[in-house]
N, C-alpha and C positions, 0 to 999 in steps of 0.2 A: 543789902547785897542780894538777896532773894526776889528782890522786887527786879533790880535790875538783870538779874538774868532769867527773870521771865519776860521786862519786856525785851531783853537781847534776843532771846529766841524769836517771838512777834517780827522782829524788824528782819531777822534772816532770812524768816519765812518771805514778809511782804519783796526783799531787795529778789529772792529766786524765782519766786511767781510770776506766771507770763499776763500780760493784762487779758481782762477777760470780757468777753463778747456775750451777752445772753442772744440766743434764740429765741425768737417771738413765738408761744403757743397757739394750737390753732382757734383763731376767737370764736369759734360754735363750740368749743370744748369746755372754753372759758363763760362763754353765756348759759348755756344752760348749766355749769358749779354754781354760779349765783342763786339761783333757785334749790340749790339743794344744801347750802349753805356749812353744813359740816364734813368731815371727814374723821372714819376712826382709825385710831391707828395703832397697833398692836404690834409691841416692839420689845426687846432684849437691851436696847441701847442703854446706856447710864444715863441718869435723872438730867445733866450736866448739858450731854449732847440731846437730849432731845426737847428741853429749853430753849436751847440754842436754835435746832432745824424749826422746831414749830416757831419761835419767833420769826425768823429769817423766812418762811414760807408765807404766813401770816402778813408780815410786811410788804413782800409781793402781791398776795393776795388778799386785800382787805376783808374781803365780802365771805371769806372762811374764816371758821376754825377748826383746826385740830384738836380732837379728842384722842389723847393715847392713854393707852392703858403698857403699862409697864411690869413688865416680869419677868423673872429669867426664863432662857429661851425655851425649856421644857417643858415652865407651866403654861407658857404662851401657847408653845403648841398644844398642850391639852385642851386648852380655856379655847382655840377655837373648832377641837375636833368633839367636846364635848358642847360646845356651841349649836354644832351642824347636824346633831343626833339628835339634840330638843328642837331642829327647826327654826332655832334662834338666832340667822345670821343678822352679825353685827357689826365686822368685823370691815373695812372699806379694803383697807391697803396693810401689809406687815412685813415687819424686817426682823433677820433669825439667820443662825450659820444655813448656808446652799443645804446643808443635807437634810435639815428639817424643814426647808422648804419643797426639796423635792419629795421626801414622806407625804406631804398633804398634796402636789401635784400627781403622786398616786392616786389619793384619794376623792381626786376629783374638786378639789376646791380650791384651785388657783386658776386665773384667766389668764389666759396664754393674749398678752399686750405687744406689742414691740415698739416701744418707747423710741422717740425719735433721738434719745438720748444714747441709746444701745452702742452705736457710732465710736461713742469715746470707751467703750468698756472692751478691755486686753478679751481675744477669745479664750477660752478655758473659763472666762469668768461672769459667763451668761448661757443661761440656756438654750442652745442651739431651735427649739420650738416656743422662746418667746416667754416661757414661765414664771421667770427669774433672773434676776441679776444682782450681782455684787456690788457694794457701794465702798467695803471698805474692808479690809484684811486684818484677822486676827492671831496674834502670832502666841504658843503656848510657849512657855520659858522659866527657869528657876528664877524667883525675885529673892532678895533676902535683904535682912535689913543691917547695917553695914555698922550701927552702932554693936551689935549682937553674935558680928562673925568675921574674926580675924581674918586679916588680907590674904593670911598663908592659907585657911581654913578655906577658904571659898570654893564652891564645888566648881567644878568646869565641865562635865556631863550629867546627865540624867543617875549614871551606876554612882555617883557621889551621892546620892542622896541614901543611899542603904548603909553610910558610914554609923559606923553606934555612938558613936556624937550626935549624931541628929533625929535620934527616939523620942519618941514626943513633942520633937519640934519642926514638924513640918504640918505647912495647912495645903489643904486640898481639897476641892469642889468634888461632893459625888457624884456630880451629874459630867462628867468626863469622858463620855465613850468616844468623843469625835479622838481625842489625843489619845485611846487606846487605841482605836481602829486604824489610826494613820501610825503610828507604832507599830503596831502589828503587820501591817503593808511593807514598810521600811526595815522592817528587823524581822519578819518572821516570827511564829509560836515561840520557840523556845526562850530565845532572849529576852520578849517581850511577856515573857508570864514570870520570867524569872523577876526582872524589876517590881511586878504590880507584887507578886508574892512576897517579897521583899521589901517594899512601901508598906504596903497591910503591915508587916510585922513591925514595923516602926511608928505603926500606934501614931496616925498623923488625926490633927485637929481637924471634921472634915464639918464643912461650912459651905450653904450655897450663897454662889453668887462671887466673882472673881473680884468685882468693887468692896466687897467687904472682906475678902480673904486677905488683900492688898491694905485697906484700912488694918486690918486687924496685926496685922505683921510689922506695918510702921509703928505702930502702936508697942510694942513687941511683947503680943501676943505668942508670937513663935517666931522663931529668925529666919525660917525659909518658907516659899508655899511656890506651889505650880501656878501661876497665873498669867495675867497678858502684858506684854510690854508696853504697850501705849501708856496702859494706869500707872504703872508702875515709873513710866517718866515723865506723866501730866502731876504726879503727888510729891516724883522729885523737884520737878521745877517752880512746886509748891513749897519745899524745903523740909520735905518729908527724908528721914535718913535712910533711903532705896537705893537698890540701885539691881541688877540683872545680869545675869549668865550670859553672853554673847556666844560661846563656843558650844553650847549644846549641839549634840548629833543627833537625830536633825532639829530643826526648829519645825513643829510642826503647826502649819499656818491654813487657819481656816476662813476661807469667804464668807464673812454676813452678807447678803443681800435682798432684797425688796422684791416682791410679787402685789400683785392689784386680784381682790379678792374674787372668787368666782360670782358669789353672790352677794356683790358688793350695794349695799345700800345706795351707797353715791358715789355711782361711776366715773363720771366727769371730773368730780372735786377728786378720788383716787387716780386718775389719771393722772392728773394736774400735780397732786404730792410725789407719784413716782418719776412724774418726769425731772420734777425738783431734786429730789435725793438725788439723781443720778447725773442731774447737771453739773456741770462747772459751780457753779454758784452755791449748789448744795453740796459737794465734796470737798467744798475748801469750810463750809460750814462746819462738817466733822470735822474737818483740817485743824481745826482753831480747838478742836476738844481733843486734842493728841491722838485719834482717830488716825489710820494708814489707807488713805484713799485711795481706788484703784486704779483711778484716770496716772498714766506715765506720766504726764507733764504736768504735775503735783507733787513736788517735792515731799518728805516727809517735814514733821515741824521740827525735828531733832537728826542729827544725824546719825543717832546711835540705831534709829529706826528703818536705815536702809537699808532696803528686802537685799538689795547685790554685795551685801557682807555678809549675811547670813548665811546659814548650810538650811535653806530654807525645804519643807516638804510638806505640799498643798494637800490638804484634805480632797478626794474626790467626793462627787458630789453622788457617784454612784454607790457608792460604801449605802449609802440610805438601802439599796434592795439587801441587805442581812444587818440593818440597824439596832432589829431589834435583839437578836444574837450577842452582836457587842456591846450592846447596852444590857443584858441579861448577864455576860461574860463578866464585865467591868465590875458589876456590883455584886456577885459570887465572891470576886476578891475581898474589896469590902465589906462585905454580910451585910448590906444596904441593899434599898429599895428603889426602885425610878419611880420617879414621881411625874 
């Protein structure tokens, strides 16, 4: 039964998708990656998806490889701002929510590119100077795990998670300040200090990394955790017993997307990976990993994942000029540290 409605889902997907056309790149971009042979690539993405992209890139591109290095998106960003202080750029091309990208295009370490792929990407979801662009939308959400929490029990906002039924059983990533800051926007101080105030006191299991707070929850670890909806319906349609809050006010939904390093080792071969990510061809590749792609004419792979039923609220990309504020704020709550 699990088999068949994961491949039910595959075939929805394949019957709404529009056929697709690649873009020829430009072959002096492509001649001179041969001579440089690798690309690094420095990412947030789950092990899942970026097996996937690097194969799928790879296959186009014989004469590369990708080298990713993988970690959540905070040590990433540290591992390359503590990179560029030893002098040690390594880093080609990387993907991380917009606002930790725009943090290092402060700092002078992103090439402002303008992919001939930009085209297909919604405004608000690229950097108007070429920085950055979005590849794929992340939406935060109550998951919980439905063997562990009666039908009638099920939260339906955020303020249900402060019920005294759910003391020690909620998980929760400390590195969270995107879903505080975009709270905070949405709801103002008061209301928004009351929740985190409130969560703290609920003694939640706090764990990096959303792929393992989501593992650990089906697992039932704990019945509830803040996490992403994609995982949370790529584990269901694995026949994990999941499932998600759809009525959260708001949903608050942050852009990953892709920059090409400033002092990028191999240019050409970075070029060539962002122009893939961004393509057609590369966003149906997240596609296949329950990934929410940001090209319009990309369905999602489930329906539960469409942004136009959601009470959706996009992370701004400029929240980054007082990042560090909210990320000093966020972990006050929790008597935790950023790492």
């Amino acid at each position: 039964m699990i088999l068949f409605r994961f491949i039910g889902l595959f075939i929805f997907s394949a019957l709404c998708l529009p056929k697709v056309v690649w873009p020829a790149p430009d072959p002096r971009t492509i001649e001179a990656a041969k001579k440089e042979r690798t690309v690094a690539y420095y990412t947030g993405l789950n092990l899942n998806a970026v097996q996937r992209l690097a194969g799928a890139f790879e296959q186009r591109y014989p004469f590369l490889k990708v080298e990713p290095a993988r970690q959540g998106h905070v040590q990433v960003r540290t591992k390359i701002l503590t990179e560029s202080l030893a002098g040690a750029h390594r880093v080609d091309v990387v993907s991380m929510p917009a606002i930790d990208l725009q943090l290092l295009k402060k700092k002078g370490l992103l090439a402002s590119y303008r992919s001939p792929e930009l085209d297909g990407i919604p405004k608000g979801l690229k950097d108007e100077e070429g920085f950055w662009a979005a590849m794929y939308v992340t939406q935060f959400i109550i998951g919980y795990n439905n063997r562990m929490v009666a039908k009638n029990d099920q939260p339906r906002d955020w303020e249900d998670l402060l019920r005294a039924q759910w003391k020690n059983g909620i998980g929760l990533d400390p590195d969270s300040p995107l879903w505080y800051a975009s709270l905070l926007e949405y709801w103002g101080s008061d209301k928004t200090s009351r929740l985190m105030r409130g969560l703290a006191a609920q003694q939640p299991h706090l764990r990096r990394g959303y792929t393992l707070l989501t593992q650990m929850m089906a697992a039932g670890e704990f019945p509830l955790a803040v996490v992403h909806a994609h995982k949370v319906e790529e584990m269901k349609a694995n026949g994990a017993p999941l499932d998600w809050v759809r009525t959260v006010d708001p949903v608050v939904t942050s852009g990953d997307a892709v920059a090409v390093s400033a002092h990028s080792p191999h240019p050409n071969a970075a070029r060539l990976l962002a122009d893939f990510i961004l393509s057609k061809e590369g966003q149906l590749t997240l596609h296949r990993s329950f990934l929410v792609p940001v090209r319009t004419d990309i369905p999602p792979l489930t329906p539960a994942l469409d942004q136009s039923k959601l009470k959706v609220f996009p992370v701004r990309a400029e929240l980054a000029e007082d990042y560090e504020k909210y990320e000093k704020q966020f972990h006050e709550f929790f008597g935790t540290r950023a790492r």
